[in-house]
DOBA-948260 format. One record per residue (C-alpha): residue number from 1; y, x, z. Coordinates in steps of 0.05 Angstrom, whole numbers, plus 5000, padded with zeros to 4 digits. Example, Ala and Ser with C-alpha at 12.3 -4.5 7.8 and 13.67 -1.06 7.14 Angstrom:
BEGIN
site resi=1 yy=4910 xx=5246 zz=5156 $
site resi=2 yy=4979 xx=5273 zz=5143 $
//
This chain:
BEGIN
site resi=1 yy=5000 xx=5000 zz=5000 $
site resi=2 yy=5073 xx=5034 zz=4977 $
site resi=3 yy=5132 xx=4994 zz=5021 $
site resi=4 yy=5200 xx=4985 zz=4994 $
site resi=5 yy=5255 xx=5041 zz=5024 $
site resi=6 yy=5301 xx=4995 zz=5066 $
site resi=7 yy=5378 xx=4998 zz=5048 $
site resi=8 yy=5415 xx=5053 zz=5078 $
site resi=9 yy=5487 xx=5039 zz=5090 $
site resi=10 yy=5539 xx=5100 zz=5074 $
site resi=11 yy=5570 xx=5132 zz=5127 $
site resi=12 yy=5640 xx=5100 zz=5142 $
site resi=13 yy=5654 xx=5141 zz=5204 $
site resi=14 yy=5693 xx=5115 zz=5267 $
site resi=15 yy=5722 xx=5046 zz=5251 $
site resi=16 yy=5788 xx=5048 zz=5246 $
site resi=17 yy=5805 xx=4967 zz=5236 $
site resi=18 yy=5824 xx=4976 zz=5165 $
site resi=19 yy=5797 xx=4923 zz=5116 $
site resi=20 yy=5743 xx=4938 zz=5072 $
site resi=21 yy=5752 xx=4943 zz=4995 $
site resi=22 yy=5747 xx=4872 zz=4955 $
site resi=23 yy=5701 xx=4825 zz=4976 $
site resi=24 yy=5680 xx=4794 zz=5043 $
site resi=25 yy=5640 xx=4832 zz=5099 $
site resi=26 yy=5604 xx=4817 zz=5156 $
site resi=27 yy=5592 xx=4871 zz=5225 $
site resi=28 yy=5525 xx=4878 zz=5264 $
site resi=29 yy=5523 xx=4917 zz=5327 $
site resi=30 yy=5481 xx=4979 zz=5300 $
site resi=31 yy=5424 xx=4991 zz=5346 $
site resi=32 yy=5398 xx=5054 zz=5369 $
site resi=33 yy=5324 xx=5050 zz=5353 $
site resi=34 yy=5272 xx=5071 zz=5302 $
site resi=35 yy=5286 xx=5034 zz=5242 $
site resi=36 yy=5218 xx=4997 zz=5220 $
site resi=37 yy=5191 xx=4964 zz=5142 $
site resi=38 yy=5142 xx=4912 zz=5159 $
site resi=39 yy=5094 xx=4881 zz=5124 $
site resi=40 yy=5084 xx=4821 zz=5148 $
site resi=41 yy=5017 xx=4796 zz=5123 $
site resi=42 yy=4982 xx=4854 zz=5158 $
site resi=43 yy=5027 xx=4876 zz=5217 $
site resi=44 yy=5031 xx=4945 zz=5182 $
site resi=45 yy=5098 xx=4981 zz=5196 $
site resi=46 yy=5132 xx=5036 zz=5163 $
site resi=47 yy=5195 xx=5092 zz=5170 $
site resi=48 yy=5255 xx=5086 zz=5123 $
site resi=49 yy=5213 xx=5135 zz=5084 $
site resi=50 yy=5165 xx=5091 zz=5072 $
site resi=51 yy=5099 xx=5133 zz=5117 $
site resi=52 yy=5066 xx=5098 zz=5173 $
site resi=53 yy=5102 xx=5081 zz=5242 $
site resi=54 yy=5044 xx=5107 zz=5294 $
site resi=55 yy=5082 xx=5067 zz=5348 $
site resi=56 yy=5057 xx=4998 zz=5320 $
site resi=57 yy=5005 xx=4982 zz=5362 $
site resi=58 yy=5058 xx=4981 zz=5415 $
site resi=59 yy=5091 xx=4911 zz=5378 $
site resi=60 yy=5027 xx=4879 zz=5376 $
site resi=61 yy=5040 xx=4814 zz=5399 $
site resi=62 yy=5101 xx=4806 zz=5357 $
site resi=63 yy=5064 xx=4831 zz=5288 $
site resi=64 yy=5007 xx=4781 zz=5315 $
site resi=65 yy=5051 xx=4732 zz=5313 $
site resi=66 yy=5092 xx=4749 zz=5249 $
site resi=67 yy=5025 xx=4752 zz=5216 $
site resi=68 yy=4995 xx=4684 zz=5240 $
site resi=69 yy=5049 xx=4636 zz=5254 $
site resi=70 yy=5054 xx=4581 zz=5203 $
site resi=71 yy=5123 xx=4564 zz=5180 $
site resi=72 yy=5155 xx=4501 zz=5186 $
site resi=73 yy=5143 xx=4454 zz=5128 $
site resi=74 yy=5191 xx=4476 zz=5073 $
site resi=75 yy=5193 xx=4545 zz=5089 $
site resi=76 yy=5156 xx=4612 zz=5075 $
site resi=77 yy=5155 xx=4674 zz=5113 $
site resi=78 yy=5185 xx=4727 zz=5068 $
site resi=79 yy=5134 xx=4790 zz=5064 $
site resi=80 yy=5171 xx=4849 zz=5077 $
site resi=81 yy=5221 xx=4855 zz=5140 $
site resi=82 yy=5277 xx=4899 zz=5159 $
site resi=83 yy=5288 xx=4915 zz=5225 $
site resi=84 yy=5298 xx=4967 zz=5283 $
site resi=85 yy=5246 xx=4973 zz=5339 $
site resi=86 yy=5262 xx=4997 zz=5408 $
site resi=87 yy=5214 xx=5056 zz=5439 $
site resi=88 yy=5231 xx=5114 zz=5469 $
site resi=89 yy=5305 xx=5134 zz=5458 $
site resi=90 yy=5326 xx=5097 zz=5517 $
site resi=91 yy=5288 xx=5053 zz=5577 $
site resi=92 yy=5320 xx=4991 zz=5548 $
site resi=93 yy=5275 xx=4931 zz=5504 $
site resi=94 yy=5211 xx=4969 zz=5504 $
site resi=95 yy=5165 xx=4934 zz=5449 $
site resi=96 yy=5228 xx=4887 zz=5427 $
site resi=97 yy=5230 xx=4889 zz=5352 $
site resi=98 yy=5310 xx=4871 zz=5323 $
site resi=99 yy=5300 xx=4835 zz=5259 $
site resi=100 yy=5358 xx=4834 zz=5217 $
site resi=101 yy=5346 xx=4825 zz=5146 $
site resi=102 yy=5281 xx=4815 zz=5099 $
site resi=103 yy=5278 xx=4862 zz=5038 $
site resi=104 yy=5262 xx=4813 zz=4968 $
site resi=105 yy=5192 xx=4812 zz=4934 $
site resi=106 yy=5201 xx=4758 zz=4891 $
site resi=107 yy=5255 xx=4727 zz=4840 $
site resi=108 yy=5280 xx=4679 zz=4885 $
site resi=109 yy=5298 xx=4729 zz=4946 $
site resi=110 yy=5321 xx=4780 zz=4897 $
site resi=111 yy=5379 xx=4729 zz=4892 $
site resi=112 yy=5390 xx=4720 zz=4965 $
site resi=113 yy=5462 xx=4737 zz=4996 $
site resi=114 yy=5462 xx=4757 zz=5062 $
site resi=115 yy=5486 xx=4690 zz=5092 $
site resi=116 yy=5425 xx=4661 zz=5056 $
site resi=117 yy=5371 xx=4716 zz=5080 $
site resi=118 yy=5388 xx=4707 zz=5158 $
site resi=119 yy=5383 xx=4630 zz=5152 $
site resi=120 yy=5309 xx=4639 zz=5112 $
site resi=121 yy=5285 xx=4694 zz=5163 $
site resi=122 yy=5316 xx=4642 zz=5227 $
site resi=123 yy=5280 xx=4584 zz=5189 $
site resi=124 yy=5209 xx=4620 zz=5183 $
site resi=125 yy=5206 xx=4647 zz=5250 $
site resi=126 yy=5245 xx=4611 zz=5305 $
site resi=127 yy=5182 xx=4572 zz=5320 $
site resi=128 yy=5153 xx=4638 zz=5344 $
site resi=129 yy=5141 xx=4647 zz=5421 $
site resi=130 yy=5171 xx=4710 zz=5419 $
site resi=131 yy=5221 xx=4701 zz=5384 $
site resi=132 yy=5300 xx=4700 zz=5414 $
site resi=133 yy=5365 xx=4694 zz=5396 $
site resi=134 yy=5402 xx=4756 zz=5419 $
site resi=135 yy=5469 xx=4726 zz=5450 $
site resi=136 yy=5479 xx=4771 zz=5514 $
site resi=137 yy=5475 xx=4837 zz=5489 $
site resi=138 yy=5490 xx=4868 zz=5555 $
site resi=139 yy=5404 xx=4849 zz=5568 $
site resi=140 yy=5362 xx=4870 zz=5520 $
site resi=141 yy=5295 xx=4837 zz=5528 $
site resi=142 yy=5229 xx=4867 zz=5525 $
site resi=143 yy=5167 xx=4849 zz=5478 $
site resi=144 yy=5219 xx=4790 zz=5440 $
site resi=145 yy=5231 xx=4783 zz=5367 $
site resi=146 yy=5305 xx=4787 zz=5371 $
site resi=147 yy=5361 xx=4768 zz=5322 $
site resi=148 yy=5437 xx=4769 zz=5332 $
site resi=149 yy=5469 xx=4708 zz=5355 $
site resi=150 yy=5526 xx=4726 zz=5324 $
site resi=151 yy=5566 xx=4778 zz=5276 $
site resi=152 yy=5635 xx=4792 zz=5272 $
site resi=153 yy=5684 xx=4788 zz=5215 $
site resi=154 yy=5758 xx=4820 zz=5197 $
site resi=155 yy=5785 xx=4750 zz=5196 $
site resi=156 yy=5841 xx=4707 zz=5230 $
site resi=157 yy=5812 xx=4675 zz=5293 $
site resi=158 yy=5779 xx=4694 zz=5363 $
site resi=159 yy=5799 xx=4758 zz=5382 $
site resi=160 yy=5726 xx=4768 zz=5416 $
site resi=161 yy=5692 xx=4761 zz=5351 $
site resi=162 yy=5724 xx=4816 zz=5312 $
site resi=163 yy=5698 xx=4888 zz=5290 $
site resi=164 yy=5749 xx=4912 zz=5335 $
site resi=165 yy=5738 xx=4880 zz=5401 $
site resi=166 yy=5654 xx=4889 zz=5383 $
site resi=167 yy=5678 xx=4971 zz=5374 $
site resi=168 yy=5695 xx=4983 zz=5441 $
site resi=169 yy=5649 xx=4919 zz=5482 $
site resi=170 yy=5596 xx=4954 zz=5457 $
site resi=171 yy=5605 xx=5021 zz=5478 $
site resi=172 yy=5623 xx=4983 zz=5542 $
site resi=173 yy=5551 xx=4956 zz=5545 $
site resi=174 yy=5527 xx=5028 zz=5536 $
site resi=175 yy=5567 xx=5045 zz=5599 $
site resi=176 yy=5536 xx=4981 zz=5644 $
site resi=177 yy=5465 xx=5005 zz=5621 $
site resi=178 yy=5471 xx=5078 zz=5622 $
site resi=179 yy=5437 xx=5085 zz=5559 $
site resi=180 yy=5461 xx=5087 zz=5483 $
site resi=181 yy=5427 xx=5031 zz=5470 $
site resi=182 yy=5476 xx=5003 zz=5400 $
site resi=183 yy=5511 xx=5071 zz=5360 $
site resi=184 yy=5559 xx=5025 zz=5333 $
site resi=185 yy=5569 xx=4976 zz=5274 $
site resi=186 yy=5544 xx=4963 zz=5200 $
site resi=187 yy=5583 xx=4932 zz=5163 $
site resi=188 yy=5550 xx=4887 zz=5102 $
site resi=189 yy=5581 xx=4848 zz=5036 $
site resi=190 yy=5557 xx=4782 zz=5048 $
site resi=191 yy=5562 xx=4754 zz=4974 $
site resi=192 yy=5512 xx=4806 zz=4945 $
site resi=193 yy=5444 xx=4810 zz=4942 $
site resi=194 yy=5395 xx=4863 zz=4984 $
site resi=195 yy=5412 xx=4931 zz=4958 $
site resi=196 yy=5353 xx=4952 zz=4921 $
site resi=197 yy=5336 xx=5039 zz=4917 $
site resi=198 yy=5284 xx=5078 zz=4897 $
site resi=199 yy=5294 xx=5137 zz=4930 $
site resi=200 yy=5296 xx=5140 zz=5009 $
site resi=201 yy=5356 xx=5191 zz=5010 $
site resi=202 yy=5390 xx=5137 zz=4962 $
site resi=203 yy=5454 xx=5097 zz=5001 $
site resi=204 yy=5480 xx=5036 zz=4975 $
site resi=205 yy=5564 xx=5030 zz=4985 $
site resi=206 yy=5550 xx=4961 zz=5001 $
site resi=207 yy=5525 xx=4972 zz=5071 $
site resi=208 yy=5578 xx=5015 zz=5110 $
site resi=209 yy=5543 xx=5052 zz=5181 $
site resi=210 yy=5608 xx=5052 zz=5229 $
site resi=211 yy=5584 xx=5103 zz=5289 $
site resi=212 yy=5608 xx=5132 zz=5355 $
site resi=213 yy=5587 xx=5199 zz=5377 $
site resi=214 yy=5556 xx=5198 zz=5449 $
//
């Protein structure tokens, strides 16, 4: 089995508040894990480089779960996941796998903008015991399925749900726990597609990493 090389943002370096170039963007806190391609008809997981993650027998339930679950009616489980699993950089959400975008294997994902690819992967998978929507990032649960709650935009409106304010509550979080457990954010276009590469050194400009140095 080959597995697709996830999308690797460019490097942006501190944010500085500035708008991006055209087109609208979206911020996730970026999480200081391993990053993980799974293959979710047989649990398998994989590296950004596309060898095999040793550590999976350590998500067990989750891929259990991932593999077996049945959908809702309507909906399919896409095949191949992006995410970033939590082991062994800091004491925080041992086994907790952060699931944050699926990479396409057919037409019809292909076409998927981002908007569309978190409400497919919430739709498929919510049902799941483990699964949890990540609202208070200051816990960070162990052996849970987690997506964000919520993402932040450059955007008129609540002050708490900008890049800016996430920029600095974040390292804040880091403090409280004593552990750097989020490097930062990643900014993605919304209105476009998965970035698709072939080459695991490849970065796509529509993906921006935004990091601190600890």
């Amino acid at each position: 089995m080959t597995a697709p090389f996830p999308a690797r943002p460019i490097n942006g370096g501190p944010y500085t508040g500035r708008p991006k170039p055209a087109g609208s963007w979206i911020y996730e806190p970026k999480v200081n894990g391993w990053r993980a391609v799974i293959h979710r008809p047989t649990g398998r997981m994989f590296n950004r480089h596309g060898r095999e993650l040793s550590i999976a027998s350590e998500f067990a339930p989750i891929l259990d779960q991932l593999r077996t679950g049945t959908p809702p009616p309507g909906w399919h489980a896409p095949i191949w996941l992006d995410a970033e699993v939590f082991e062994r950089r800091h004491p925080h959400g041992r086994g907790s796998l952060v699931l944050f975008d699926l990479i396409p294997s057919d037409d019809d994902e292909k076409t998927l903008a981002f908007p569309a690819r978190i409400a497919r992967l919430h739709n498929a998978f919510a049902h799941l015991p483990c699964f949890e929507r990540w609202a208070d990032l200051s816990h960070v649960p162990t052996g849970k399925l987690l997506m964000f709650d919520r993402r932040y935009s450059d955007g008129p409106g609540d002050l708490t749900e900008t890049p800016g304010h996430a920029w600095f509550h974040l390292q804040g979080i880091n403090a409280t726990l004593a552990a750097p457990v989020f490097e930062g954010l990643v900014a993605k276009r919304i209105d476009r597609p998965y970035p698709f590469i072939t080459r695991d050194d490849h970065e796509t400009p529509t993906w921006v990493k935004h990091r601190w140095q600890f």
